[in-house]
Structures are given as structure tokens and as C-alpha cells.
C-alpha positions, 0 to 999 in steps of 0.5 A: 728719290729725294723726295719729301712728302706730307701725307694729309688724311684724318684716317690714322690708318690710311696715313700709315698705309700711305706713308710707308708705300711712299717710303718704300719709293725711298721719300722721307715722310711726315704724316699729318691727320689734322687738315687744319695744321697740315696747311702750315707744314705743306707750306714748309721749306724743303717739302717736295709734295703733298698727298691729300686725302678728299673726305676730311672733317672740318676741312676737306682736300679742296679747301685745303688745297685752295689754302695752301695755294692762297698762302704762296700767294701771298707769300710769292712762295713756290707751288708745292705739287700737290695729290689726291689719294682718295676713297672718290675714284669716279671719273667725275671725281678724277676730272674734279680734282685734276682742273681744281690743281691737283697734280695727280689723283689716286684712288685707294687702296694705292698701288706702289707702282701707281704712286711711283709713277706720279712721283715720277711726274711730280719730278719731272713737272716740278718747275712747270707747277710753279703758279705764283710767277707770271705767265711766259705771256704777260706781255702779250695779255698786258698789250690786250689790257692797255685800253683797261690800264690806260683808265682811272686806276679805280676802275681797272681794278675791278675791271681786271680782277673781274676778269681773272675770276672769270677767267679762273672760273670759265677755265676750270669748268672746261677743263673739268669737261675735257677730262670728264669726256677724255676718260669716257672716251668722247674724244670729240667733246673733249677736243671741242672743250679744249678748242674753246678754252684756246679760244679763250687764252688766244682772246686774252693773249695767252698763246702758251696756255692756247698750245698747251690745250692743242697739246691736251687735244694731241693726247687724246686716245693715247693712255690716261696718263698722258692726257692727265698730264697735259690737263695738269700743265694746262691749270697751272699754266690758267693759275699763271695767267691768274696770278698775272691779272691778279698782280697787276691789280695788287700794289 
């Protein structure tokens, strides 16, 4: 594998555990223990993926993560894959990370066959997490806006930017409730979460976004691996819809 790792833990001793399993899976690797400079080098041409650790001090990996995602943003930067490696191994914790964007979640001590097997889907997922561009759907959820964008400019802009928070909002809250149910095996709530965030994409016009949550729901009793997946398409795809709201407000 060619890949380029940023391994993010103020455990120096974990760092080093981390970075050599990754090298055994063939990645070149730099190890950051300081979770306010990691977000530069995260941010830095030629990394491929980024492993966070969840407890830090100063700066934990959701406050990280939300940082490195604000600096593509306002960079128009690709989306760097990002993973949870973490002491935090609950399924509320694995639901927690997984609607917040994370790309995968391992608990630790990490096993190499686990770390390759999300290399694998860092891989193949690459293109599919590229947040900051807009969604397949922009047209479609511009023609839902036209009554909004047909008014004065200074009252579409609150108007639409409430309405990606909200989205944002509502969006990784059913989708921390899809996966908290999938992983108790209460397929039937998780379906019934994943029909409600359609609704809300097919509301807005989001019809990809929709397919992707019935793609969720036609995972559901097959492995975690395979549901995981799916939640993980289906946040990026909510961050695309975002970031499409969000640029028609924006200059």
C-alpha cells in the first residue's frame, strides 16, 4: 500500500505501537503527540489518512476532526479520510464517531488485521469522502430553494444557513441512532431511523442521500463491516448537501 498516515495520540507510547502496525501494512507514517499541531499536518499535501486518538488533552479527536474539516472548507481542500483508534470501544461510542465523519473506528490495543481491513476501505472509499464539492444533487435542492433565493439576498442567507445547520444537525443525530441500534441488532429501529433521514434528503431534494440511507437499511443483519460502510457514505454524502447550502450563502 501507498499510503501516508498521520498518527495523532498524546500517548507517545500508543503513537509508536500505532505507527509501526501501520508500517507493517506497508504506510509511510509520521507521528504527531501534540493535537493542536496535528491539524496543520493533517491538513498537508500528499496524506492519505489520519488516525485520531479521542481522549487528548486540550483538544480531543472531535474537536480535531471538526478542525481539519473547517480548514478544507475554507480551503476548497480535498477531505482527508480520517480514524478513530481509541481506548472508547462501546457501540455508543462507535455510533458517536461514525455519524460525526469519522471514516472507521478501532478500539485499542489494534489488531493489524483490523487496521488493514480499514486501509482497505480508506482506499476504496477515497473519492467517495471528498466532502467539500457539491452534492450530485445540487440541482435538484437549488429548484426545492428557488422560493428562498427568488427573495431579497438578506433574507436567504439566514433562511439557508439555518437550514444546513438543521439539516447538519437532525442528519448526524439519526444516523448516530441508525448505527446505535444496527450494532444492538434492533434492525427494525435502525431501518425505521434510516427512513426518516430519506425522508428528510427526499424533502430537500436529495435523492442520492435518500438511496444511500435504503443502502444503509439493505445492510442491515449482514456483518458490521458492511453497515458501517454505508453509515459512513451516507455522512459524507449529508456533509456534501452541507457544503452545497452552505455555498450558496457564501460570496
Amino acid at each position: 500500500m501507498d499510503i501516508h498516515a498521520v498518527v495523532v495520540d498524546d500517548n507517545s507510547a500508543s503513537a509508536r505501537a500505532i505507527a509501526r502496525l501501520l508500517e507493517q501494512a506497508t504506510c509511510r507514517v509520521t507521528v504527531c503527540t501534540d493535537p493542536e499541531s496535528a491539524i496543520a499536518i493533517a491538513l498537508e499535501a500528499g496524506v492519505d489518512m489520519v488516525s485520531l486518538d479521542i481522549t487528548m488533552p486540550r483538544l480531543d479527536g472531535f474537536e480535531v476532526l471538526s478542525l481539519i474539516r473547517s480548514h478544507e472548507h475554507s480551503r476548497r481542500a480535498p477531505s482527508v479520510p480520517v480514524i478513530a483508534i481509541t481506548g472508547s470501544t462501546s457501540s455508543e461510542d462507535k455510533a458517536h464517531a461514525l455519524a460525526s465523519g469519522f471514516a472507521a473506528h478501532l478500539g485499542k490495543p489494534v489488531a493489524l488485521r483490523d487496521l488493514k481491513l480499514v486501509l482497505g476501505r480508506v482506499q476504496t472509499l477515497r473519492g467517495d469522502l471528498y466532502r467539500t464539492r457539491y452534492t450530485v444533487d445540487q440541482e435538484a435542492i437549488a429548484g426545492r430553494l428557488v422560493h428562498l433565493l427568488s427573495s431579497a439576498a438578506s433574507e436567504v442567507s439566514p433562511a439557508v444557513a439555518g437550514l444546513a445547520l438543521a439539516m447538519e444537525q437532525q442528519g448526524t443525530e439519526l444516523l448516530r441512532r441508525m448505527l446505535v441500534s444496527a450494532y444492538a441488532h434492533d434492525f427494525e429501529a435502525a431501518a425505521e431511523a434510516a427512513t426518516r433521514l430519506a425522508d428528510v434528503g427526499e424533502a430537500l431534494g436529495a435523492g442520492h442521500f435518500a438511496s444511500l440511507c435504503a443502502s444503509f437499511v439493505a445492510s442491515l443483519g449482514a456483518d458490521s463491516p458492511r453497515f458501517e460502510r454505508q453509515a459512513v457514505l451516507v455522512r459524507a454524502e449529508l456533509d456534501r448537501i452541507v457544503y452545497t447550502l452552505r455555498e450558496r450563502v457564501l460570496p
